[in-house]
C-alpha positions in Angstrom: 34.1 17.8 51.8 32.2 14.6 50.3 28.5 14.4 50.9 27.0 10.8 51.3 24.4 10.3 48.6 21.0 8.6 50.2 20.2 5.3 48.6 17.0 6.7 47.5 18.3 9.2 45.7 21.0 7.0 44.1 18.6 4.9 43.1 16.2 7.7 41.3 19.5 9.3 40.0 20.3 5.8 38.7 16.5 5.3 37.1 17.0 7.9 35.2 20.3 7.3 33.6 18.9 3.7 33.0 15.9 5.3 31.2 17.3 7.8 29.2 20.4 5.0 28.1 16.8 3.4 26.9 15.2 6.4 25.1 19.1 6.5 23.0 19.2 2.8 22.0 15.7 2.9 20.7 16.6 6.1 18.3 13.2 5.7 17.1 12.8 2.6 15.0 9.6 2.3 15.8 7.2 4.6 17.6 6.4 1.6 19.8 9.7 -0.3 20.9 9.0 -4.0 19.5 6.0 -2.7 17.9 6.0 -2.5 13.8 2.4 -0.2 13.5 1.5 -0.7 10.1 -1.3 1.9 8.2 -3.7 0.7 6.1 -6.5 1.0 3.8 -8.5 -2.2 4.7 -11.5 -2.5 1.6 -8.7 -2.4 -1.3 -8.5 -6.7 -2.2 -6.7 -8.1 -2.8 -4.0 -5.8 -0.9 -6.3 -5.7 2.2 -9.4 -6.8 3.0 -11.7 -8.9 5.4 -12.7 -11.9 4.4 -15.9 -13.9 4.3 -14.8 -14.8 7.9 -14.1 -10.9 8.6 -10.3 -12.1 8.8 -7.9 -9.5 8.1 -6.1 -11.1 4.8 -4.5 -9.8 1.5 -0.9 -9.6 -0.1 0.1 -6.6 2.2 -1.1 -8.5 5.3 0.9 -11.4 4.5 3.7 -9.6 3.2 3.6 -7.3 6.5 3.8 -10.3 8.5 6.6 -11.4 7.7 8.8 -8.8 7.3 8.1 -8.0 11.0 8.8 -11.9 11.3 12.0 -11.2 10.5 13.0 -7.6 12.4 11.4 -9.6 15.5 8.2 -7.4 15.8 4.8 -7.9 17.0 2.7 -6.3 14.3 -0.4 -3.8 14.7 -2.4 -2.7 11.9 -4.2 0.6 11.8 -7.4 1.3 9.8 -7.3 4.9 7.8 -8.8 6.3 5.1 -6.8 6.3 1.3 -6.6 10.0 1.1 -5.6 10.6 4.8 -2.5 7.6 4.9 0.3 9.6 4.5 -0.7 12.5 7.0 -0.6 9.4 9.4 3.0 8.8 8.8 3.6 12.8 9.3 1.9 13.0 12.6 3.4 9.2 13.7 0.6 7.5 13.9 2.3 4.4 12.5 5.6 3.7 11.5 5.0 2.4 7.7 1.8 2.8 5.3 1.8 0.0 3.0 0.6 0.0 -1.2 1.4 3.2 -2.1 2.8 3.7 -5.9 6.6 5.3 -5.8 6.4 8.2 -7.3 9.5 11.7 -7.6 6.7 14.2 -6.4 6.4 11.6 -3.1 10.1 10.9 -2.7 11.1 14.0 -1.6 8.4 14.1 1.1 8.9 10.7 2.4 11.1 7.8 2.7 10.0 4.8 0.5 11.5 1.1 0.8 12.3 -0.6 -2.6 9.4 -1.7 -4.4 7.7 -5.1 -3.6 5.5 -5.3 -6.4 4.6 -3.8 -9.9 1.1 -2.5 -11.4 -0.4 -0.9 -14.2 -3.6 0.9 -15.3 -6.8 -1.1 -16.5 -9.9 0.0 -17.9 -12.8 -2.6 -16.6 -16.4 -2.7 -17.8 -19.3 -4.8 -17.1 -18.9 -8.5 -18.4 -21.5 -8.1 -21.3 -20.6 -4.4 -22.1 -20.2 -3.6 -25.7 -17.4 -0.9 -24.9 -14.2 -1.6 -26.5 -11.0 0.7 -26.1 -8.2 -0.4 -28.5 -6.4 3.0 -27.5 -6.8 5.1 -24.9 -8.2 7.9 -26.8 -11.7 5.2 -27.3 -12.4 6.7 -23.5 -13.9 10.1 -24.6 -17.4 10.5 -23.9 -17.7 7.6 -21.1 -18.3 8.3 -17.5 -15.2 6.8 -15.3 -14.7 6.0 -12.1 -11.6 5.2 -9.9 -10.8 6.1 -6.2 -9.5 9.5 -5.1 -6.4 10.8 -3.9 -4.8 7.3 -6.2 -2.5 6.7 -9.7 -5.9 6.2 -11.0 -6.6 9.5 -10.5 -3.4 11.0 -11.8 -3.6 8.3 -15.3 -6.9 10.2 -15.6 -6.1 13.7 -15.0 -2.7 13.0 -17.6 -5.8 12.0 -20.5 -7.8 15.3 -19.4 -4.3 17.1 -20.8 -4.2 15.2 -23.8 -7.9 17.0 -24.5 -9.6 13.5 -24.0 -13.1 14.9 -23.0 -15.2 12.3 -20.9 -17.0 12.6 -17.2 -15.3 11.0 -13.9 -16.6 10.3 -11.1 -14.1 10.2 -7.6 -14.5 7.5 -5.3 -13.3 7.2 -1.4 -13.2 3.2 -1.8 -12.1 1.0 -4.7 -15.3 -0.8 -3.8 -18.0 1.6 -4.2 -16.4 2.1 -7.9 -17.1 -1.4 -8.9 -20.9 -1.4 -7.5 -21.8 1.8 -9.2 -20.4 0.0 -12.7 -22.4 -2.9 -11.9 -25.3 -0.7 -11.6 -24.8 1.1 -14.5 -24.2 4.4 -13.2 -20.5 4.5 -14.6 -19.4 2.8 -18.2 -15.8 2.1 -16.6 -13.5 1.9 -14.1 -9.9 2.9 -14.2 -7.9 1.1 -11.2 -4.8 -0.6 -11.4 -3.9 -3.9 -12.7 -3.9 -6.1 -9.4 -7.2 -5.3 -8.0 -9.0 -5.5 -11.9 -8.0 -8.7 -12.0 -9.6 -9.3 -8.5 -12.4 -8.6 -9.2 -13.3 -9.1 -13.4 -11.0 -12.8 -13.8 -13.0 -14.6 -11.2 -15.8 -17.0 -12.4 -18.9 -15.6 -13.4 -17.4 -12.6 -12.9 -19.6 -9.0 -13.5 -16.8 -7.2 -14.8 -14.0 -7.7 -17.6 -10.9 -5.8 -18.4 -11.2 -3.9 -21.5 -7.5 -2.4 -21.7 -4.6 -2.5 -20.1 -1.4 -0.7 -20.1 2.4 -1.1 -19.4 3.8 -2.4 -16.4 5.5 0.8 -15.0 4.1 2.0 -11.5 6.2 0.6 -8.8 4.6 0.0 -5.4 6.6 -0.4 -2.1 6.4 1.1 1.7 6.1 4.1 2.6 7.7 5.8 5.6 8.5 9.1 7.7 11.1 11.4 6.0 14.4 10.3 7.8 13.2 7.5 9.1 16.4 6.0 7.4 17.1 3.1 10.0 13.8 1.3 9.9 14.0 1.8 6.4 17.2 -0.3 5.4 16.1 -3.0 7.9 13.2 -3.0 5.8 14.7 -3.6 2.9 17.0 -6.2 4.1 14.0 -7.9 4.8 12.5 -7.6 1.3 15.5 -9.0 0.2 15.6 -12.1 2.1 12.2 -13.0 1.6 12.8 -12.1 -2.3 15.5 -15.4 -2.1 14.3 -17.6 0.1 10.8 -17.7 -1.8 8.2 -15.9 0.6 7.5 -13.2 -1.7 6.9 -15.9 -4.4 4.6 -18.3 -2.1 2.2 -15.4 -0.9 2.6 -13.9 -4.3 1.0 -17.0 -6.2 -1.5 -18.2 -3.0 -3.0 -14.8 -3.0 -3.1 -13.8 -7.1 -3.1 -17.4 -8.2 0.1 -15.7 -9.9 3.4 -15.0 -9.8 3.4 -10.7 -9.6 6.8 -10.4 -7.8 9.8 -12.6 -9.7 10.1 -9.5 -12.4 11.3 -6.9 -10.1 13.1 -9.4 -7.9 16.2 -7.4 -8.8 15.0 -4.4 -9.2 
């Protein structure tokens, strides 16, 4: 005997198979469907920053931009500390974390996109320090600083093995490193390549790079262990805008240099 289904509940029974088709063809891509939620440090320039006109601006902004550009996704950053950004991408607070270094130990926790940009360590000291360091091992007996939780950190803890004895001091922004060696609180200040040059080639600069080592720490986007869908589309989208130019434009408008070409085939 057939039963006569009311056309209310034919149309609840059809809302949900409508809804739950919906839940399967997002598959998680994002946590927000159209949404790209990006976390980020912002007080690391010139990766991200506010401007003079409290803008939102840097290379990862830009860069950000348009790879949502091209998956056709609104884009909505997220303010977090340094030493709490992956723990965001564990509990999915956002989808991708931007500027963090590649590295084995990090791998096998998360997904990472191929890198976007290369960096090495600098040493930087005040503009009219005496300090010279023609080798590493000319840091012993100098207080350092760099930022916490960073490959700053690690570049320092490596010399502490070699028995290089000196005092560091940890930092929770890149900032508050460079005003306490204007100060003359610290002698130096280890940080990576791309932000040194930020701040010590300007005119009239306060600071100067001392040293600087080989290009070998590869930066690229972090995501959510198995995340593998939004991580390939990702890419793709690296890749495009390594050809049609992008990555060179906002490359040389926001270093005044061209920091991407040598790992365009990476």
């Amino acid at each position: 005997m057939r039963y006569a289904i009311p056309n209310i509940f034919l149309f609840c029974l059809l809302s949900i198979l409508f809804l739950g088709c919906a839940r399967q063809e997002q598959t998680g891509l994002t946590i927000t469907d159209g949404v790209l939620s990006v976390g980020v440090e912002i007080g690391y320039p010139p990766m991200e920053y506010y401007d003079i006109n409290g803008v939102l601006s840097g290379f990862d902004i830009e860069l950000t931009k348009a790879i949502a550009e091209k998956l056709g996704l609104e884009i909505k950053y997220i303010d977090t500390t340094w030493d709490g950004i992956l723990h965001g991408l564990d509990t999915s607070r956002y989808d991708i974390a931007v500027n963090v270094t590649i590295l084995p130990e990090r791998q096998i926790k998360y997904n990472f996109t191929r890198p976007y940009i290369d960096s090495s360590m600098t040493i930087v000291a005040q503009a009219n320090s005496s300090i010279r360091i023609d080798s590493i091992q000319d840091i012993t007996g100098y207080r350092i600083a760099y930022q916490g939780d960073t490959t700053a950190q690690y570049f320092t803890e490596r010399l502490r093995e070699q028995q290089l004895i000196f005092t560091s001091f940890s930092y929770e922004k890149i900032i508050n490193c460079f005003d306490d060696l204007k100060l003359g609180r610290v002698d130096l200040v280890v940080v990576d390549n791309i932000v040194a040059s930020h701040y010590a080639e300007k005119e009239h600069s306060a600071f100067k790079i001392i040293w600087q080592g080989k290009s070998d720490e590869y930066i690229g986007f972090c995501l959510k262990k198995g995340n593998d869908a939004l991580t390939i589309k990702i890419n793709n989208a690296l890749e495009e805008l390594f050809k049609d130019g992008t990555m060179l434009e906002i490359s040389r408008r926001i270093f005044n240099a061209d920091l991407v070409s040598s790992i365009m085939d990476f």
